[in-house]
C-alpha positions, 0 to 999 in steps of 0.5 A: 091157061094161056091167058097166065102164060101170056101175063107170065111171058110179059112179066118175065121179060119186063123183068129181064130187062133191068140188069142183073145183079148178085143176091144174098138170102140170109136165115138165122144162120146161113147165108146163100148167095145167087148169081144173075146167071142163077148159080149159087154162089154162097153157101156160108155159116154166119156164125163161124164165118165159114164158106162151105160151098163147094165153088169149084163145082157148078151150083145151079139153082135149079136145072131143067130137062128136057128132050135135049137132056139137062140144061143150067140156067143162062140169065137170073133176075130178082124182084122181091122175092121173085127168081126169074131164071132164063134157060136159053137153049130150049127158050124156057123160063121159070118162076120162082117164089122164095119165102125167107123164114127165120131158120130156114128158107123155101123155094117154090116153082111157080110157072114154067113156060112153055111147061110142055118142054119141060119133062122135069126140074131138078133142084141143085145139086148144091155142092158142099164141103162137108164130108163127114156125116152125110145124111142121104135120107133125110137130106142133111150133111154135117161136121162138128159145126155146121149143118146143111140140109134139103127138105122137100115140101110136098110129096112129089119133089123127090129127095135126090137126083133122076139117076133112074127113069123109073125113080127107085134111087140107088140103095143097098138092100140085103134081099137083092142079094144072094146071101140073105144070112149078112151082108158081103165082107166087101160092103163097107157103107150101107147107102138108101137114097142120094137126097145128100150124097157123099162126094169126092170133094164132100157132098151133093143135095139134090130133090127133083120133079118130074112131070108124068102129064105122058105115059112112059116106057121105061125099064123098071124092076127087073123088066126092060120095057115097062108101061109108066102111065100118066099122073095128073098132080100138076107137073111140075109146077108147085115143087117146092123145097126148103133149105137150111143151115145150123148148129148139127145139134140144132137139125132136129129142132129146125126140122121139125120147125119145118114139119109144123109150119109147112104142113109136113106130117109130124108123127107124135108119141105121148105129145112128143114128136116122135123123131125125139121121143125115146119111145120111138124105139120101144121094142115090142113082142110078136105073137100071133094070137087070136081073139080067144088067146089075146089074154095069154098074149098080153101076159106074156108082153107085160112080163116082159115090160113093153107097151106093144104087141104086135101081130105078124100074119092076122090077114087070110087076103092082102088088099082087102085085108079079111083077117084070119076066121079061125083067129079073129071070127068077125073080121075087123069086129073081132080086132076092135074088141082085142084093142080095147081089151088090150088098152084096159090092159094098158097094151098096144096092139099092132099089125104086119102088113106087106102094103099093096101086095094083092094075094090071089084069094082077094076080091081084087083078083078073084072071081072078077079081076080089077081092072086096076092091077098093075100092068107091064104093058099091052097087046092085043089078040092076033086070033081069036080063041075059046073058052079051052084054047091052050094057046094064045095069039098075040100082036107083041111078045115085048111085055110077055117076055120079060121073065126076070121078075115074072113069077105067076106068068099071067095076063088078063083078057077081059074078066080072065086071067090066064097063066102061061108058060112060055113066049113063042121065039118067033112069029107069029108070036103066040103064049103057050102052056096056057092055064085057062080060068086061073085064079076062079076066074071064069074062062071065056072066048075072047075075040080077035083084037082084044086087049091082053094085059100082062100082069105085074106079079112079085115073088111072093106070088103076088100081083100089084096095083095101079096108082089109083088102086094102090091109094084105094088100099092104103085108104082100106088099111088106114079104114082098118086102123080107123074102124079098130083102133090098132096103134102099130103098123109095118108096111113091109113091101113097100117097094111092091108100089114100084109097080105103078112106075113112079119108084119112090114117088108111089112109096111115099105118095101111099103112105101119105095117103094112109097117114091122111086118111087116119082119123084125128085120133090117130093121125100122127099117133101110130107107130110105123115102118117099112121095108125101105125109107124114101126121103118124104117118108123120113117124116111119116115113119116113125122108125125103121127095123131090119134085120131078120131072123130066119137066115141063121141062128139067133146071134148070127142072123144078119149081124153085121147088118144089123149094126151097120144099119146103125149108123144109117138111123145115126146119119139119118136122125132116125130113132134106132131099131135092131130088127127081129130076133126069134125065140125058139125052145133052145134059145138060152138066156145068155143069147137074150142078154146078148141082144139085151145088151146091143139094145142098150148100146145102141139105145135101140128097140127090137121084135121080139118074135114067139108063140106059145109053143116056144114058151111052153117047151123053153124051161127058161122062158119066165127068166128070159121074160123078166131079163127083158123087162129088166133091160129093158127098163133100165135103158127107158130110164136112160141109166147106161152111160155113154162109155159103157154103150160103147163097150155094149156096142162090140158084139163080144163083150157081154153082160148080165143085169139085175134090177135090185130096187126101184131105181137101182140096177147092177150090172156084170160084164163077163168076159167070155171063150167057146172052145170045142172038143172033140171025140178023138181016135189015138193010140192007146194011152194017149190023151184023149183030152183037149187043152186050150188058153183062157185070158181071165181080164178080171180079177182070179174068181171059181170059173163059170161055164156052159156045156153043150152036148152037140152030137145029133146021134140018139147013140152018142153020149159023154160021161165022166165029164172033167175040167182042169185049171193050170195043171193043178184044180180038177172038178170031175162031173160023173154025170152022163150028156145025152144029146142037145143037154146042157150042162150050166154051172152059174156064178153061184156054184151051182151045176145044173142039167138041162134037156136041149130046150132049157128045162131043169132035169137035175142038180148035179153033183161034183167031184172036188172044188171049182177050179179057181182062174187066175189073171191072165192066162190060164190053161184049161183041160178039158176030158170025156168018155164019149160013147158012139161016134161024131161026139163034142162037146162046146165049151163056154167059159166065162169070169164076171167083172167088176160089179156096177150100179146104176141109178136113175132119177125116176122110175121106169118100171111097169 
């Protein structure tokens, strides 16, 4: 080693004797400039002519920090393609290899000397004009002409900037929140990552390395002191990076050039990269079965006409990752058989995960704890204590107190966890309230000067793992997909990897590890996602897909956010997903179109989550079943234009579809009021009635509603239902609404009861004709007998527009 240092040092200052001079690297493209004191001094499209780099900001090429903070380069020299920067505050000199390729560049550190002063390297930022489309995650900013972009080469350089010592880049994310049904109306823009980073002046690209040779304290989530142990994978040396110009039509194409010829991971569907394969965004159906009621499962997803089912909780442990006994009797033997006979079937199947989560019933963790379960930190014994002491002595409370993100409270002593209640305020700092033998762990007497370890836990009463322990099971998850065949997965809780103290480094460095540890067969070939995206893992996953469905009902759950993570997979070049919406025995098949309908505007997939009770009690459930299908089928075949996904993308325009032929599909769009009327107390002789304007936009047509029964008293009823248009039509219903029934009358005039979960109690008969809308404003009145108290009725009344019909060349039906 000192020998390459001391031909290094040679050769650099041989080098840095000859006067130095501008230099110009040209792709297909773009031309980026350097300067002899190793600044950029170009950023230009070629084609157009433009200069896009920013110029009244500094530009360096590479920036170094050290114990004195960041520092630029002084002095740039050129020899071939060879970059010698000279930093002259700390004395250090770097080598820098650039590889010109047709349509992209590379830059790679070759030799740092002295690399010990060195505690990390940052690329850029690089300064540019382009303001209007910023790509964080996937490094890429562009307007209407030109594109640039930064791609790191290799898992450790980082897309963005070292804003954090523990390496989680800024971004927003929902679950940090206090209000987990959407997002506040004061967030405007949704941003994961800083890779391309919006500016005053435009925008930044910006990776970075860091050399973790050293152990560090560092504050990481939610623990102000946090052990990060060393990690030897070279330092800093060998960061490598890629940079770009284009057409913005052209990203796509240029990254993937990238992926193929820098070795980068290049996920496949059916041959195609999955980045442009529009079964990237195949929506998929949740069903959590068992060997024994696969069959059922995959009939249920073949009625709706998708190609993924999909189990959200098969694991009784997470790290080993046992499966359920009761669900799949011989563990991942039982799960290789489901795949085959689901493939014969022509149905994919795939699992949930929550990553390097570790529950407490793992062999990890009970009966003989792994020493490789992440740690906050470090002390040691003040006393010794027996196998029954409820207090316990220690040297420092600095890992013990941190109680912010500490939810199982407990440490490891040997082979022991114990769980503890609090820290003591003051010396001699002790753990009281203490748990002996936690987790089936055997409790023991430990000496004085012992080791204790506070555990890292998360709060779904979880512990985490180590950097070596969290490779360990991603390779065991990848084993479960080898060993079973599954082609689906979702690493939810990704961010649990935070815990080894390398932030997005660790995230992208265990789902690498999964992906390299797949057999050919299935390497590249599985569709997956995760919690939150980095910027190498933009290569690896297929897709993100957020947006749950437990916070509110099924329209209002996260919408907002839902659609504002639109524009993220726009920005980012991802393949669009709307996340997960639940089916419940009430859910209706207007709500469904309503989804359907987003889908298609958004030509984005979707979870759709049941069980077989849903699908037992929901009367509707064949109909909800084939809408899918329908919908489904038409935007596979790419038949919506790109006006009408405009008009599908506005949550309050909706729509219904037929598919009538092979080809062919008719589509209505409905224009659509919810008024609510309420039980009243007047004085006698006054109307009891309630009056509201309806807009009908189309043309005048017989109404169409649903009425909803909302009163929760098992007391409570409305009868004599009547509905007047314009002072002139009446229909009366004599029919009697228990509470949750449903009153539908459907565009072909027939009315309908329902119970509360869509199934049919009768054909209702009614008093003269359907009212008749007209154009524009119509005055609608609305009555009821109520009996009981706290009654209502929701009113939801709807006109269809013109029929359309749309076509595709070649058929996507199952």
């Amino acid at each position: 080693m000192k020998k390459t240092l001391f031909l290094f040092s040679i050769a650099f200052l041989i080098i840095f004797g000859v006067n130095g001079q501008d230099i110009k690297f040209e792709t297909s493209e773009i031309i980026v400039g350097l300067n002899e004191k190793g600044f950029i001094t170009n950023l230009t499209d070629k084609v157009n002519n433009t200069e896009y780099l920013a110029d009244s900001y500094p530009a360096p090429l590479i920036s170094i920090q050290t114990v004195n903070g960041v520092e630029n380069p002084a002095v740039a020299k050129f020899n071939d393609s060879n970059i010698f920067l000279q930093f002259n505050e700390s004395k250090v000199q770097l080598h820098v290899s650039v590889v010109l390729k047709k349509n992209y560049m590379t830059l790679e550190l070759l030799d740092v000397d002295p690399v010990e002063k060195v505690d990390l390297i940052i690329w850029g930022p690089y300064p540019t004009r382009i303001k209007e489309i910023i790509g964080e995650s996937v490094g890429v900013v562009r307007n209407d002409k030109f594109a640039i972009g930064i791609q790191a080469l290799n898992v450790k350089t980082l897309g963005g900037y070292p804003s954090n010592e523990n390496d989680i880049e800024p971004s927003y994310n929902i679950f940090s929140t206090n209000n987990l049904i959407d997002i506040d109306e004061s967030v405007k823009f949704l941003y994961r990552g800083q890779t391309a980073k919006k500016t005053d002046f435009g925008s930044v690209l910006q990776a970075y390395c860091r050399n973790r040779e050293h152990e560090r304290i560092i504050s990481n989530w939610g623990h102000s002191q946090y052990v990060a142990p060393a990690f030897n994978d070279g330092g800093v040396i060998g960061s490598k990076i890629a940079l770009f110009g284009c057409l913005p039509e052209k990203v796509l194409d240029v990254i993937e050039h990238i992926e193929i010829e820098e070795g980068l991971p290049h996920p496949v569907i059916d041959g195609q990269w999955a980045k442009k394969s529009t079964k990237a965004t195949s929506s998929y159906l949740i069903i959590n079965f068992s060997e024994e009621s696969l069959d059922r499962a995959i009939g249920l997803t073949q009625k709706a006409g998708l190609e993924f089912l999909y189990h959200g909780d098969p694991f009784k442990t997470w790290g080993h990752f046992k499966l359920k006994n009761n669900l799949f009797p011989d563990n991942w033997e039982s799960m290789k058989r489901c795949v085959e006979r689901a493939k014969a079937r022509g149905i994919k199947l795939g699992v949930h995960t929550l990553s390097n989560f570790i529950t407490t019933n793992d062999a990890y963790v009970t009966p003989v704890p792994d020493r490789r379960l992440a740690v906050v930190g470090e002390s040691i014994l003040s006393k010794e204590i027996n196998s029954t002491d409820e207090v316990i002595y220690i040297e420092s409370p600095v890992f013990f107190n941190q109680m912010e993100n500490n939810s199982l409270k407990s440490v490891l002593i040997g082979n022991e966890i114990i769980r503890y209640q609090n820290v003591s305020v003051d010396k001699p700092w002790r753990l009281t309230g203490c748990t002996r033998g936690a987790f089936n762990t055997v409790s023991t007497s430990h000496g004085k000067g012992a080791n204790i370890s506070k555990l890292m836990d998360h709060g779904y009463k979880v512990f985490l793992s180590n950097t070596e322990l969290s490779i360990e099971i991603a390779e065991t998850i990848a084993d479960f997909f080898n060993e079973t065949g599954l082609k689906q997965i979702s690493f939810d809780g990704l961010e649990g990897v935070w815990s080894t103290g390398m932030g997005q480094y660790a995230r992208s460095l265990f789902t690498k590890t999964w992906y390299d540890h797949l057999s050919t067969e299935l390497r590249g070939k599985v569709i997956n996602d995760a919690s939150n995206p980095s910027h190498y893992n933009w290569h690896i996953n297929t897709r993100y897909n957020w947006g749950e469905p437990w916070y509110a009902g099924f329209r209002e759950s996260q919408t907002m956010y839902r659609l504002m993570n639109q524009d993220f997979y726009r920005r980012n070049l991802l393949p669009a997903m709307l996340g997960w919406f639940n089916m419940s025995s009430q859910t209706s098949l207007e709500d469904v179109e309503w989804l359907l309908a987003r889908a298609a505007g958004f030509d984005a997939g979707f979870a759709f989550n049941l069980n077989f009770d849903t699908i037992e009690k929901n009367g509707i459930s064949e109909d909800i079943l084939k809408s899918i299908k329908t919908w489904e089928n038409a935007r596979m075949a790419g038949v919506f234009s790109k006006e009408l996904k405009l008009r599908m993308e506005n949550i309050n325009n909706e729509f219904h579809l037929n598919q009538v032929a092979e080809n062919k599909w008719e589509l209505f769009p409905y224009n659509i009021k919810r008024f609510i009327h309420n039980q009243k107390l007047r004085q006698p002789g006054e109307p009891l009635s309630s009056s509201f304007t309806f807009e009908n936009i189309y043309e005048p047509q017989p109404v169409i509603f649903i009425i909803k029964s909302l009163s929760t008293s098992n007391q409570a009823s409305a009868s004599n239902i009547s509905i007047e248009v314009n002072n002139s039509q009446k229909m009366e219903i004599p029919i009697e609404m228990n509470p949750g029934e449903i009153l539908k009358l459907d565009l072909y005039g027939n009315l309908r009861l329902y119970d509360k979960t869509w199934n049919l109690i009768s054909e209702v008969e009614f008093k003269g004709k359907i009212p008749m809308l007209e154009k524009g404003n119509n005055l609608v009145i609305i009555d009821a007998e109520f009996k009981g108290e706290d009654n209502s009725l929701e009113i939801e009344m709807k006109t269809k527009g013109s029929l359309e019909t749309l076509t595709s060349v070649t058929s996507q039906m199952n």
